[in-house]
C-alpha positions in Angstrom: 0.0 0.0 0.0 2.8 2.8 0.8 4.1 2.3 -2.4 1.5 2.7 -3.9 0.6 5.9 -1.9 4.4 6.9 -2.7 3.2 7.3 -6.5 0.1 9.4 -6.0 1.4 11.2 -3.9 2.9 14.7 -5.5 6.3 14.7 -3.8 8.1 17.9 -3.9 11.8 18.2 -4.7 14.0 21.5 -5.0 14.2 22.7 -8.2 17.3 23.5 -10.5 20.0 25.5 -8.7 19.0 29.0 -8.6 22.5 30.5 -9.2 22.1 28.9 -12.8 21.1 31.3 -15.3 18.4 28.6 -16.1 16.8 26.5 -14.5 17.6 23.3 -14.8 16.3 19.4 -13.3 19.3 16.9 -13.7 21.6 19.6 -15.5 19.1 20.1 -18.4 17.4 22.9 -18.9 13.6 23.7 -20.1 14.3 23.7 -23.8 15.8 20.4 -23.2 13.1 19.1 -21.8 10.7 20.5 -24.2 12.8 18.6 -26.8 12.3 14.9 -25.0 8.6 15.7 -25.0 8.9 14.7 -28.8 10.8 11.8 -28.2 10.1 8.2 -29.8 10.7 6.7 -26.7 7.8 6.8 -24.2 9.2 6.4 -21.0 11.7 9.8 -22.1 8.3 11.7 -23.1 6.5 10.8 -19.0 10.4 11.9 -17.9 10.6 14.8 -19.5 7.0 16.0 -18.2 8.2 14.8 -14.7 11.2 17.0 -15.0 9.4 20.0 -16.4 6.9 19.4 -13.3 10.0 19.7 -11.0 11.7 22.8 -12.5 7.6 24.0 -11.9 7.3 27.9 -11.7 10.2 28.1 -14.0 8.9 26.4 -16.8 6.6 28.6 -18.3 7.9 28.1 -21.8 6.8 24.4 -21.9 3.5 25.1 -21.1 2.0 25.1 -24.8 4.1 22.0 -25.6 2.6 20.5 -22.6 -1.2 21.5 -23.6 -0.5 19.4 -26.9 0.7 16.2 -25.0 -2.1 16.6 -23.1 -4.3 17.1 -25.6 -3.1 14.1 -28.0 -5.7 10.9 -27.1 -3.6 9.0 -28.2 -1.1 9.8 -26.3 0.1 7.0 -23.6 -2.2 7.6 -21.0 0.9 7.6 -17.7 2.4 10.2 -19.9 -1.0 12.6 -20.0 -1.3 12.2 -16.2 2.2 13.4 -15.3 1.8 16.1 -18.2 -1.2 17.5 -16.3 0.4 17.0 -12.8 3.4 18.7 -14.7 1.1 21.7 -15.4 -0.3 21.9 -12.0 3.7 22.6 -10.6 4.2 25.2 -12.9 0.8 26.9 -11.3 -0.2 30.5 -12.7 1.6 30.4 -16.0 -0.2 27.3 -17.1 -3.2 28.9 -16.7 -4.2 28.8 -20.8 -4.3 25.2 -20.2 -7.3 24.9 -17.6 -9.8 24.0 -20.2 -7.5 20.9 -21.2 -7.1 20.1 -17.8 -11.1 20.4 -17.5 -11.5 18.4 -20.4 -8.9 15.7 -19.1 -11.2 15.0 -16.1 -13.2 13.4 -18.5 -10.9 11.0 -19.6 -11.7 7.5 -19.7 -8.0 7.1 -17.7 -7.6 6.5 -14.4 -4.4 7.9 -14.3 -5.6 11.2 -16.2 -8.5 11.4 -13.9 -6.4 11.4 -10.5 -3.8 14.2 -12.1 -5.9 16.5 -13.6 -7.5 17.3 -10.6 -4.6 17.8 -8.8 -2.8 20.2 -11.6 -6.7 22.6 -11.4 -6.0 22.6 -7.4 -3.2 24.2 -7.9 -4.7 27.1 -10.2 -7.1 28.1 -7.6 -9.7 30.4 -8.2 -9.0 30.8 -11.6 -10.0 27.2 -12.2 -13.5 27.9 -11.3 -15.0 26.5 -14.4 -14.0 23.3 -13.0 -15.9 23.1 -10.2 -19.4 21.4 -11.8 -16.9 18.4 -13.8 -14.7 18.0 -10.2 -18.4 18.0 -7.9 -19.1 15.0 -10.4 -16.0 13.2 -9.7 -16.6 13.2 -5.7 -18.2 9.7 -6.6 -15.5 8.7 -8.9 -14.9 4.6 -7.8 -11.2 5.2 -8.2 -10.4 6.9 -4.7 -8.0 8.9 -5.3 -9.4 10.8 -8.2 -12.2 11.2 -5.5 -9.9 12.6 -3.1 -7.9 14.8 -5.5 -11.4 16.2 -7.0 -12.5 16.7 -3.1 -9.3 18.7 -2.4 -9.3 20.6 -5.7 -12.7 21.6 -4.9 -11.9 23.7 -1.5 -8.8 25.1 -3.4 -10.3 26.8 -5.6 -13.3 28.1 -3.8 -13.9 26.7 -0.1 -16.7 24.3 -1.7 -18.1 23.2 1.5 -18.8 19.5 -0.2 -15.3 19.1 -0.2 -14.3 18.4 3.6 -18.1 16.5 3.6 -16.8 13.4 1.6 -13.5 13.5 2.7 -14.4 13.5 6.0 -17.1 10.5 5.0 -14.1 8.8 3.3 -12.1 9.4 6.3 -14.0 7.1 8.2 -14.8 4.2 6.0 -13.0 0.7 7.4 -11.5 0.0 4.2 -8.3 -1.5 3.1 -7.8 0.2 -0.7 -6.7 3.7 -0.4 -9.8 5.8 0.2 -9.6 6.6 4.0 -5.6 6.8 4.0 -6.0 9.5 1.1 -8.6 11.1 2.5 -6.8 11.9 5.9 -4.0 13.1 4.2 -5.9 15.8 2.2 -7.6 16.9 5.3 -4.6 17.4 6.5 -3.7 19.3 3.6 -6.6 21.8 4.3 -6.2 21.5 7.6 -7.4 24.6 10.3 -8.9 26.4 7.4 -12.2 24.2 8.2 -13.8 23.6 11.5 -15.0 20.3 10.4 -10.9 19.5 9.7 -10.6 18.4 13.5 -13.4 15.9 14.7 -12.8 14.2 11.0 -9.2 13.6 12.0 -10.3 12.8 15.6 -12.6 10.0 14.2 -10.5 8.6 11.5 -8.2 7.6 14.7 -10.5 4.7 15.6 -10.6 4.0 11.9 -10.2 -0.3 11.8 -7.2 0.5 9.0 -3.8 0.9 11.0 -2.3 2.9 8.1 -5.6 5.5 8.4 -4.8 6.0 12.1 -1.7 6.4 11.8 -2.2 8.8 9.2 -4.6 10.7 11.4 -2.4 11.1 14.5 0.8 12.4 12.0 -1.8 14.7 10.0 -3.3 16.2 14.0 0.2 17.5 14.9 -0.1 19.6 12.0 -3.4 20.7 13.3 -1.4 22.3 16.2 -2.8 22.9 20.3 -6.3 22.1 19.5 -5.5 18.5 18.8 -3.7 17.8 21.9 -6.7 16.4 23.5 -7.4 13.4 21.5 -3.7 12.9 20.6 -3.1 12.6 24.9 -6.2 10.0 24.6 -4.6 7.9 21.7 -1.3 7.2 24.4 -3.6 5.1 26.5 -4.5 2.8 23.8 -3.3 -0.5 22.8 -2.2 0.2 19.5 1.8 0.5 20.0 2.5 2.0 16.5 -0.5 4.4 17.2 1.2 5.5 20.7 4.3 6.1 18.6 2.8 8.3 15.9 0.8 9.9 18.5 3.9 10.8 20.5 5.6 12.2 17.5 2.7 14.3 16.4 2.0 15.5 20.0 5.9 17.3 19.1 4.7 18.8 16.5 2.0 20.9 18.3 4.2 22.6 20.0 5.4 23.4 23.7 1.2 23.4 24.5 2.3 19.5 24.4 5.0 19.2 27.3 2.4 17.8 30.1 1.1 15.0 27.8 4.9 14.1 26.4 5.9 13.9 29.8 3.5 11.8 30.7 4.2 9.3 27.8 7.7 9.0 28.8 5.8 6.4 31.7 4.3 4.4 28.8 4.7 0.5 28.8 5.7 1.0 24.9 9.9 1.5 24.4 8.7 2.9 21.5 6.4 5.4 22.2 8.8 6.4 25.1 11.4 6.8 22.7 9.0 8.9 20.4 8.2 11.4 23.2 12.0 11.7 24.4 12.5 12.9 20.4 9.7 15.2 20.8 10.4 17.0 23.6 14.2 16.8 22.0 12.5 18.7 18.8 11.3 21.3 21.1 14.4 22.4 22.3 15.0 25.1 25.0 11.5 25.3 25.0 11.2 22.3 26.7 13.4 23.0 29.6 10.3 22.1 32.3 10.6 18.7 31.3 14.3 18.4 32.3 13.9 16.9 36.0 11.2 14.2 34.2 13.8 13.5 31.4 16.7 13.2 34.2 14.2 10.9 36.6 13.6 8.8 33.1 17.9 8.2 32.3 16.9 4.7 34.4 14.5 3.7 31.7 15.5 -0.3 31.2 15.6 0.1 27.6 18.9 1.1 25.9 17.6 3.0 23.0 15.3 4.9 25.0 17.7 5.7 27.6 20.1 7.7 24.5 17.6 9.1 23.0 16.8 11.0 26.6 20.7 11.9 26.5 20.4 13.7 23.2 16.8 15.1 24.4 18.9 17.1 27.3 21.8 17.7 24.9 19.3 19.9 22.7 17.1 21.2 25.5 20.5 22.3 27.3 21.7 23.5 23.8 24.5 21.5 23.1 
């Protein structure tokens, strides 16, 4: 399942170094790219869209080239999704090519279908013609274009129905990609949306392990406000849950100190090892738990008893 997740997901790598007079992906710049867009070989065209898609703002110039890969049916279909992921990353300049993105939601393509909405996300409010084709995909039965089209629905105009069926994914017990998706793209939107929280809150007694864990990781970004349920989760038992929950309890900031303390007393190595990490992550700002990470240097566990060591090292700011 992660790797599959690993190639939906957009990841996001630097781009060309910006000392260059062009930018560049690999040592090759846009015009290069645009070249290998032509190429007879298919897996150079879907590479050559991927590195145009990580050069992104920069590659402006490729953008018409782009619209007429996308536009080709009978083009291979991986190489039309990354073509339209690829114009999502390059954001306002690829703006001419929202109606071939709109279009592309029709597409009879799974892999199409999941990109396109991803690349009109990106365009925000100017994609508002969109918006009737992406409310029409929220029932797609491929998950992740319903995901994407939930999430590219609040980014380019708050569409309430947006958090409704991801939160209604969120909490479905099942074992394809739907829920796990779906908590990470309310994580995405994340504060913006009162309804954000108790989704996340729920999806942690989700029967998936991957979809609560997912949840706890996607709540630390949520920041003080999820403290509450991510204290609860350390009392269950769930040991890779504890963990996460430790880890994401770091995230939220000093707000967090009285409930990482208090994990450092779990029966889980782990999760006391996750919380030692935490409170390390927090730095000076975590000096009030010095005496309970000092007590703790007795722990039985080796791993957990360093990890305390470099938790004082970086509180004490060495």
């Amino acid at each position: 399942m992660r790797l599959v997740v690993a190639c939906l997901v957009a990841l996001s790598f630097p781009p060309g170094n910006p000392a260059q007079a062009r930018p560049t992906w690999k040592g090759k710049d846009v015009d290069h790219w645009i070249g290998e867009l032509a190429s007879d070989d298919v897996r150079a065209r879907w590479y050559a869209a991927y590195a145009l898609g990580q050069i992104g703002s920069e590659a402006g110039p490729a953008v018409e080239p782009l619209m007429k890969v996308l536009e080709n049916p009978r083009e291979y279909e991986y190489v039309r999704g990354n073509v339209a992921w690829a114009l999502g990353r390059i954001g306002p300049a690829a703006e001419p090519a929202i109606p071939f993105l709109i279009e592309a939601l029709r597409s009879a393509h799974v892999s199409v279908r999941r990109s396109a909405p991803l690349a009109l996300g990106r365009m925000g409010p100017a994609a508002k013609d969109a918006v009737p084709r992406l409310g029409e995909l929220l029932s797609d039965p491929d998950p992740a274009v319903a995901v994407h089209a939930a999430l590219a629905l609040w980014q380019i105009d708050g569409d309430p129905r947006a958090v409704r069926r991801l939160a209604a994914l969120a909490r479905q017990p099942r074992e394809d990609l739907a829920p796990y998706l779906a908590v990470r793209a309310l994580g995405q939107i994340g504060t913006e949306n009162e309804e954000v929280l108790p989704a996340l809150v729920a999806a942690l007694g989700n029967s998936v392990p991957d979809v609560r864990r997912a949840a706890a990781r996607e709540l630390g970004g949520i920041g003080s406000e999820a403290i509450p349920a991510l204290r609860d989760v350390l009392s269950t038992p769930d040991d890779e849950l504890r963990r996460s929950a430790a880890e994401a309890l770091g995230r939220t900031g000093v707000d967090a100190l009285d409930a990482l303390t208090e994990a450092l007393e779990s029966d889980s190595p782990a999760t006391r090892r996750a919380a030692a990490r935490a409170l390390g992550r927090l730095g000076p700002e975590a000096k009030e738990a010095v005496p309970t990470l000092i007590s703790a240097l007795s722990d039985p566990d080796p791993a957990v008893r360093e990890t305390i060591g470099r938790a004082l090292a970086r509180i004490r700011g060495k």
